[in-house]
FIKOL-184128 format. One record per atom (N, C-alpha, C): residue in three letters; atom name; x negated, y, z negated; residue number from 0. Coordinates in nm, 4 decimals, always signed. Atoms other than C-alpha are relative to their C-alpha. Layout:
REC   aa  at         X         Y         Z    i
REC  ala  CA         X         Y         Z  NUM
...
This chain:
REC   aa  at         X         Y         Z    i
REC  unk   N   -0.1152   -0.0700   +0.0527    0
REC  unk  CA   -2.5501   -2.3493   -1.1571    0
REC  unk   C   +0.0897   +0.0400   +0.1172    0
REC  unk   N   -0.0368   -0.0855   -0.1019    1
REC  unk  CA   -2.2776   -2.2719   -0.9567    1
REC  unk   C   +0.0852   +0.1331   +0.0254    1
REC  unk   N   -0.0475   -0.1636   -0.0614    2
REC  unk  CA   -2.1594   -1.9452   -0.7833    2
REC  unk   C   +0.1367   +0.0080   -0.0414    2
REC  unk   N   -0.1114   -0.0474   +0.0324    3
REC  unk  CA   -1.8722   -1.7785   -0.9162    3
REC  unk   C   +0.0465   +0.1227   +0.0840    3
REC  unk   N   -0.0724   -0.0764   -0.0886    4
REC  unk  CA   -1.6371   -1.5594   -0.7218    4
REC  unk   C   +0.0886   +0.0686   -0.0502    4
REC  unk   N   -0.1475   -0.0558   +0.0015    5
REC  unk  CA   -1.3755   -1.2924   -0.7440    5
REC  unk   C   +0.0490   +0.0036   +0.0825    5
REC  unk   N   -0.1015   -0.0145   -0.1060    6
REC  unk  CA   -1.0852   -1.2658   -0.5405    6
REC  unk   C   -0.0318   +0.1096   +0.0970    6
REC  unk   N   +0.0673   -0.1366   -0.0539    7
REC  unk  CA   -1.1568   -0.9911   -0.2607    7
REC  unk   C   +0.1290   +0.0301   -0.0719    7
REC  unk   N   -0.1350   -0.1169   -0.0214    8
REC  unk  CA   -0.8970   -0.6619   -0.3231    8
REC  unk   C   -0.0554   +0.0780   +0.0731    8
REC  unk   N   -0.0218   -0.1216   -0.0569    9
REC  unk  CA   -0.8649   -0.4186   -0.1051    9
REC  unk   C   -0.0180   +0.1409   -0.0609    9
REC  unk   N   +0.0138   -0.1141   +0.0845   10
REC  unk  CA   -0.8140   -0.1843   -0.3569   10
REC  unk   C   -0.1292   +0.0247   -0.0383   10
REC  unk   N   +0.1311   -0.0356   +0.1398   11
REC  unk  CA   -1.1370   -0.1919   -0.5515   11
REC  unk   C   -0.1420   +0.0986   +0.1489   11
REC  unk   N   +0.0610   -0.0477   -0.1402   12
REC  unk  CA   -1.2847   -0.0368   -0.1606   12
REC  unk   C   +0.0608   +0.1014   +0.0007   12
REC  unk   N   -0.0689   -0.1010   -0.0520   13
REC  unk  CA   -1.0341   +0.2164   -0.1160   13
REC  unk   C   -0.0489   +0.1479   -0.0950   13
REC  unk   N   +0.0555   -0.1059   +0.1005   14
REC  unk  CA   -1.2454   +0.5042   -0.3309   14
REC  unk   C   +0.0433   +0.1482   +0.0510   14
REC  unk   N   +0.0025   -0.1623   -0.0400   15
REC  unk  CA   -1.1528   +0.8564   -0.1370   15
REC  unk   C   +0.1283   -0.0520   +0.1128   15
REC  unk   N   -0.1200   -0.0064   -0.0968   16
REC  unk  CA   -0.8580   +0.9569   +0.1208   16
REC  unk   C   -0.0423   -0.0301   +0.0870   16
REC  unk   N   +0.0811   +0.0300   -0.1707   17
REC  unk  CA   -1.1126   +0.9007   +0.4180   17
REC  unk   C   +0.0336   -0.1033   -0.0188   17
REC  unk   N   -0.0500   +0.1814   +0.0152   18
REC  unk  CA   -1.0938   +0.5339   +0.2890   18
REC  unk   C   +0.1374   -0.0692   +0.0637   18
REC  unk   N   -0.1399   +0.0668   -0.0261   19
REC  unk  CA   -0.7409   +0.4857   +0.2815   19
REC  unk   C   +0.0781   +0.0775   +0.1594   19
REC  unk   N   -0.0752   -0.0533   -0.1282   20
REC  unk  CA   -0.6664   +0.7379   +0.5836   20
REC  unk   C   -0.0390   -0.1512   +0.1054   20
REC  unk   N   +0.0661   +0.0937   -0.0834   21
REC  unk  CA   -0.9011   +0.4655   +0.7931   21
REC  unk   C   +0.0773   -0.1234   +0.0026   21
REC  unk   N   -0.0860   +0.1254   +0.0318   22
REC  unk  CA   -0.7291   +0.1346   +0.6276   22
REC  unk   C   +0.1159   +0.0168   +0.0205   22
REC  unk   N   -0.1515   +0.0099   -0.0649   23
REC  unk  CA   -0.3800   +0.2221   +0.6890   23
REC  unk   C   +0.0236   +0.0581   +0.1513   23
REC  unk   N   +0.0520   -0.0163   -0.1612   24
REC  unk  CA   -0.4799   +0.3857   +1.0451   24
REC  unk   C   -0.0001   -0.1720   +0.0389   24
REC  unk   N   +0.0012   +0.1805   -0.1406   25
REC  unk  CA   -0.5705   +0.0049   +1.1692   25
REC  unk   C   +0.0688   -0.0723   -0.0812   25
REC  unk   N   -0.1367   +0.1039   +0.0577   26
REC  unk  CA   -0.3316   -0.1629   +0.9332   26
REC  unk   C   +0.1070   +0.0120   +0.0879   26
REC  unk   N   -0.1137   -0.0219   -0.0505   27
REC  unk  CA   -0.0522   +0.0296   +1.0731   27
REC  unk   C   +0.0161   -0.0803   +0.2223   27
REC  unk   N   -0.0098   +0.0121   -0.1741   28
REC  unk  CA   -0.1976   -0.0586   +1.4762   28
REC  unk   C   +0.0390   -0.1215   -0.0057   28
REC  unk   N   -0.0479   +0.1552   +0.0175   29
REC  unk  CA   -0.1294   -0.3992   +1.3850   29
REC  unk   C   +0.1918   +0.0008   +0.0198   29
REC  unk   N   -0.0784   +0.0116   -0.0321   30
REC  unk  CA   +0.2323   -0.3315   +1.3884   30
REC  unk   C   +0.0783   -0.1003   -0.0701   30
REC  unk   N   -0.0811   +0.0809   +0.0922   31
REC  unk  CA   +0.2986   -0.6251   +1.1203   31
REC  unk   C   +0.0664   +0.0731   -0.1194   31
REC  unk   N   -0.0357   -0.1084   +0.1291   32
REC  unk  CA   +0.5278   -0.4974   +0.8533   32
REC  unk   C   -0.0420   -0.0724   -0.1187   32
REC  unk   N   +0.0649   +0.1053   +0.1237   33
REC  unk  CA   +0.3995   -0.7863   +0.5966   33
REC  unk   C   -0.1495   +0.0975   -0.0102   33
REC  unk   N   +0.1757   -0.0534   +0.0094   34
REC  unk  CA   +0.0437   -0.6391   +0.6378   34
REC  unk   C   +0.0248   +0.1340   -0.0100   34
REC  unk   N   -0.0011   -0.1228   +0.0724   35
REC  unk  CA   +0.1549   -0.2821   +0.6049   35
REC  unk   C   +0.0828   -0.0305   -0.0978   35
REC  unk   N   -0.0641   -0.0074   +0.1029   36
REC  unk  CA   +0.3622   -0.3305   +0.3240   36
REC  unk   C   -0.0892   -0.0382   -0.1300   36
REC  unk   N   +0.1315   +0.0361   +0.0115   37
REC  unk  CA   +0.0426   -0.5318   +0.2121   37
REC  unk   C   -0.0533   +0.1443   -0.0530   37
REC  unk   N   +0.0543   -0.1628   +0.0290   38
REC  unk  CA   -0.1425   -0.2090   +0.2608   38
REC  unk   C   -0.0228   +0.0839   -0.0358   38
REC  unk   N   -0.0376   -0.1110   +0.0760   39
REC  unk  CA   +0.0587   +0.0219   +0.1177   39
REC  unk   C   -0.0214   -0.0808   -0.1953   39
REC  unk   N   +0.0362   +0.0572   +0.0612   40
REC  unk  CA   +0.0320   -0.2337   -0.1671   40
REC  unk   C   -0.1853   +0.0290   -0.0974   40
REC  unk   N   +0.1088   -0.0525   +0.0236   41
REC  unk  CA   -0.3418   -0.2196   -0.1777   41
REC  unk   C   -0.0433   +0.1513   -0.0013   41
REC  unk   N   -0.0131   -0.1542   +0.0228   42
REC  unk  CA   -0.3324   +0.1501   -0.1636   42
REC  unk   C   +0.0464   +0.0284   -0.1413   42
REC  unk   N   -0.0748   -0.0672   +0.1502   43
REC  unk  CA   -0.1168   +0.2239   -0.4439   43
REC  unk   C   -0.0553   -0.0630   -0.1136   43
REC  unk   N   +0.0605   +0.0619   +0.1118   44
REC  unk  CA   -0.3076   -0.0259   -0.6921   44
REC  unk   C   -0.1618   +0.0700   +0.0223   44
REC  unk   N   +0.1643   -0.0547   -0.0523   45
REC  unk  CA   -0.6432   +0.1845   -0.5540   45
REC  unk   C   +0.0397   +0.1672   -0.0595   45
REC  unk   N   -0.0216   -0.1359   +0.1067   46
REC  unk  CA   -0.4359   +0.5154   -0.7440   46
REC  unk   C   +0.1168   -0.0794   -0.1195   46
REC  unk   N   -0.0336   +0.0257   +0.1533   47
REC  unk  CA   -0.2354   +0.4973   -1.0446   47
REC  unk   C   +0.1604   -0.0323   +0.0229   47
REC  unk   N   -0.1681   +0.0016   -0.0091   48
REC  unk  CA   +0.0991   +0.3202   -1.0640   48
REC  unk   C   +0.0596   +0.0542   -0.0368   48
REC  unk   N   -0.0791   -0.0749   +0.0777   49
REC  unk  CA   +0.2796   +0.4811   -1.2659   49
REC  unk   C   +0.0613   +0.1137   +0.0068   49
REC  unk   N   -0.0509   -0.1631   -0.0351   50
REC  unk  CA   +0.2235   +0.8350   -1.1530   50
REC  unk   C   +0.0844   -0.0092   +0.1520   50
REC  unk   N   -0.0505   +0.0441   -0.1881   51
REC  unk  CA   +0.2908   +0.7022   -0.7908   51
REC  unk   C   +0.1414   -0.0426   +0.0270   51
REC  unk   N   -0.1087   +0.0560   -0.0038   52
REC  unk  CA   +0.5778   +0.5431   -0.8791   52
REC  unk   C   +0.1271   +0.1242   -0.0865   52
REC  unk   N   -0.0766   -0.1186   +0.0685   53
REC  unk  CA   +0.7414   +0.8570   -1.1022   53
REC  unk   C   -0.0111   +0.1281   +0.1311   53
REC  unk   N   -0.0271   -0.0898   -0.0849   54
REC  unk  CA   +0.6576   +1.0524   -0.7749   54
REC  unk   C   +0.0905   -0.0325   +0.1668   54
REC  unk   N   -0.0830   +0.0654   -0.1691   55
REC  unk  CA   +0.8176   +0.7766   -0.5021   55
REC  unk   C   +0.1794   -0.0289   -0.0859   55
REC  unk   N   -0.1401   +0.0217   +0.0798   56
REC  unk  CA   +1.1348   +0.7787   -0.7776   56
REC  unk   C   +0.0034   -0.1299   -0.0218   56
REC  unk   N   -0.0042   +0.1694   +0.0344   57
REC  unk  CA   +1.1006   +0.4030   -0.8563   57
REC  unk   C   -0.0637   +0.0303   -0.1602   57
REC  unk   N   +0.0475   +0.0090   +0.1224   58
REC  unk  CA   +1.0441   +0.2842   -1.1871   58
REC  unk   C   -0.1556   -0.1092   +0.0031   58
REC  unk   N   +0.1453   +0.0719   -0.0298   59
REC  unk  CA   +0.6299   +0.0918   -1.2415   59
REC  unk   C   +0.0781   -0.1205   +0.0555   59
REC  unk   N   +0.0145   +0.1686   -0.0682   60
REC  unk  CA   +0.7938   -0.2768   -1.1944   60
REC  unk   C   +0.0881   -0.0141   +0.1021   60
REC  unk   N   -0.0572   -0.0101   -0.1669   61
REC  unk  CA   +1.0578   -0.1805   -0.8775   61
REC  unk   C   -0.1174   +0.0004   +0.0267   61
REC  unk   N   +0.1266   -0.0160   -0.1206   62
REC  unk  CA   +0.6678   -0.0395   -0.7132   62
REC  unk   C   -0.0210   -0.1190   +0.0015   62
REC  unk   N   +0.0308   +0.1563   +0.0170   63
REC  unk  CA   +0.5460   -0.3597   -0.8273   63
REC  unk   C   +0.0698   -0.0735   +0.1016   63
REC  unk   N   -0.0719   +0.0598   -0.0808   64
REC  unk  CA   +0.8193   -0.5430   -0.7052   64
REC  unk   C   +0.0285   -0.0131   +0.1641   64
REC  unk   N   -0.0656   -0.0223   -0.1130   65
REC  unk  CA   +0.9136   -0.3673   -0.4271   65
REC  unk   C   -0.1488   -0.0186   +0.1744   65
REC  unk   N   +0.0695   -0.0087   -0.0487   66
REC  unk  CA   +0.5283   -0.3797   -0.2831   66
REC  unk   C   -0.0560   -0.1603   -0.0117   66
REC  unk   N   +0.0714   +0.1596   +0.0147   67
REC  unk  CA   +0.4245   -0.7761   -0.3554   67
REC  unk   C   +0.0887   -0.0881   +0.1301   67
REC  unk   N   -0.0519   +0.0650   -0.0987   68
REC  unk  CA   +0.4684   -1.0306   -0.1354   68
REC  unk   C   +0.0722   -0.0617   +0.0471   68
REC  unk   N   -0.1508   +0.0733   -0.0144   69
REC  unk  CA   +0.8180   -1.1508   -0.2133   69
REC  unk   C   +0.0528   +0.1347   -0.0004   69
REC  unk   N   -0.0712   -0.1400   -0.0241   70
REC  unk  CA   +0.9207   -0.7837   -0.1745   70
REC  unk   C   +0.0791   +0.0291   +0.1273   70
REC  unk   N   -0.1416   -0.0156   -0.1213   71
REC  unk  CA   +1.1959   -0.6920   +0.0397   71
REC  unk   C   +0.0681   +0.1484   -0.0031   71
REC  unk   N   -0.0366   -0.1540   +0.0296   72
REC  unk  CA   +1.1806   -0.2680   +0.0452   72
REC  unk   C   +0.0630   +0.0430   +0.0847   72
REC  unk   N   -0.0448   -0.1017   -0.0790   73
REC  unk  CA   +1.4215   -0.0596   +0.2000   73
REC  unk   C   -0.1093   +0.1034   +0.1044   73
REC  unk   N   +0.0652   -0.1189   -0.0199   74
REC  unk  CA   +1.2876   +0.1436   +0.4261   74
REC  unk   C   +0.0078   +0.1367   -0.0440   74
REC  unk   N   -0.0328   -0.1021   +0.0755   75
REC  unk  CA   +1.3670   +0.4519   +0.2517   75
REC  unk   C   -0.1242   -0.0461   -0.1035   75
REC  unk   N   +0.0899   +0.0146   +0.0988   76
REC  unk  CA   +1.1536   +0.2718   -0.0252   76
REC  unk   C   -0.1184   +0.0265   +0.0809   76
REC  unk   N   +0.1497   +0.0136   -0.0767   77
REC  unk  CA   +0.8516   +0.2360   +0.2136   77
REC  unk   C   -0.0353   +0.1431   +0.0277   77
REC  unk   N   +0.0624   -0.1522   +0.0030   78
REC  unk  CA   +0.8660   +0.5929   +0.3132   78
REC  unk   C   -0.0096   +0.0601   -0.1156   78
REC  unk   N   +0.0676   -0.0380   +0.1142   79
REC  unk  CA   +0.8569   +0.7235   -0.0365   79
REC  unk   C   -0.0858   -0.0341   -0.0672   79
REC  unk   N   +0.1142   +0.0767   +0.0425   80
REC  unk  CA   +0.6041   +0.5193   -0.1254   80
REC  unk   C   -0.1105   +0.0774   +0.0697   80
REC  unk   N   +0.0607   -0.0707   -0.1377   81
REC  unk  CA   +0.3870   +0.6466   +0.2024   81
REC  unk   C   +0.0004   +0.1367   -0.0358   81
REC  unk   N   -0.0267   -0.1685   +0.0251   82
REC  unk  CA   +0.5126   +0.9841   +0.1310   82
REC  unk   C   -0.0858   +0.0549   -0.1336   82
REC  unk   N   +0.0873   -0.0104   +0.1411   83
REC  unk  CA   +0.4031   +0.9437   -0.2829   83
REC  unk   C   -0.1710   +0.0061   +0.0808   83
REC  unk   N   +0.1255   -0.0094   +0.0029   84
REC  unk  CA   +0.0711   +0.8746   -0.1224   84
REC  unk   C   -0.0708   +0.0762   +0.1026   84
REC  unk   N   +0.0669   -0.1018   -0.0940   85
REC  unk  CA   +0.0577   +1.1083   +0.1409   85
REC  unk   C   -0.0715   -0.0494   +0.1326   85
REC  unk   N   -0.0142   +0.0406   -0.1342   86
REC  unk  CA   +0.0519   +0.9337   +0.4322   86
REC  unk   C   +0.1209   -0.0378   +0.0613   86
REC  unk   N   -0.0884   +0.0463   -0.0574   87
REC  unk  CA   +0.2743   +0.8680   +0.7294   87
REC  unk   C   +0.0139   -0.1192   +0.0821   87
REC  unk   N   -0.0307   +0.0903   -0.0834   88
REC  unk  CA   +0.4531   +0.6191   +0.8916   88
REC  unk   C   +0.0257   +0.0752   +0.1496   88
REC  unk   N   -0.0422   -0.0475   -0.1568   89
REC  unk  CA   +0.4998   +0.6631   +1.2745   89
REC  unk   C   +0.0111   -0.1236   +0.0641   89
REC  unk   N   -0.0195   +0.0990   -0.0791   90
REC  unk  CA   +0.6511   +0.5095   +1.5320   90
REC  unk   C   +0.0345   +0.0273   +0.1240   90
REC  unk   N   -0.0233   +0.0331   -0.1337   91
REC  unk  CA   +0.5776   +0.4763   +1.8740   91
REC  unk   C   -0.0287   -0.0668   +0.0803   91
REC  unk   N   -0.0136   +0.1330   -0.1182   92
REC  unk  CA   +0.5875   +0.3680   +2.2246   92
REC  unk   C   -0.1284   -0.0356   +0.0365   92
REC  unk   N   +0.1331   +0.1128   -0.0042   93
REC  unk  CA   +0.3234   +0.1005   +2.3192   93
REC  unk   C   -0.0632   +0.0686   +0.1543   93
């Protein structure tokens, strides 16, 4: 018989704030914005769209949108997003 697979997610790992403090900690050292945007992605599908998205002012399918991988967010979007989930962005020197 053979082996069946699910897709990994990210999300279905991210269970407590230690989790996600840790995963977006070394996401962010990476410095790619595809992979944090990613990130923040897997984060926000690891809590509840809806509320996340009524607290980053977007409507569910902008988050959607604005977090998948043809997404193209303002930064303004990215920090309310970040912000909805209570983490920060930072940026500094190398």
């Amino acid at each position: 018989m053979a082996e069946s697979f699910k897709p990994f997610d990210a999300a279905d790992y991210l269970d407590s704030g230690e989790d996600i403090d840790r995963y977006f900690e070394q996401v962010e050292k990476t410095g790619d914005p595809r992979l944090i945007l990613a990130a923040l992605g897997d984060i926000a599908r690891a809590r509840n769209m809806s509320q996340l998205a009524r607290q980053a002012g977007l409507t569910r399918p902008g988050l959607y949108k604005a977090l998948s991988a043809e997404g193209n967010p303002s930064f303004d979007t990215i920090n309310r997003v970040a912000e909805a989930l209570g983490l920060r962005i930072s940026i500094r020197s190398r």
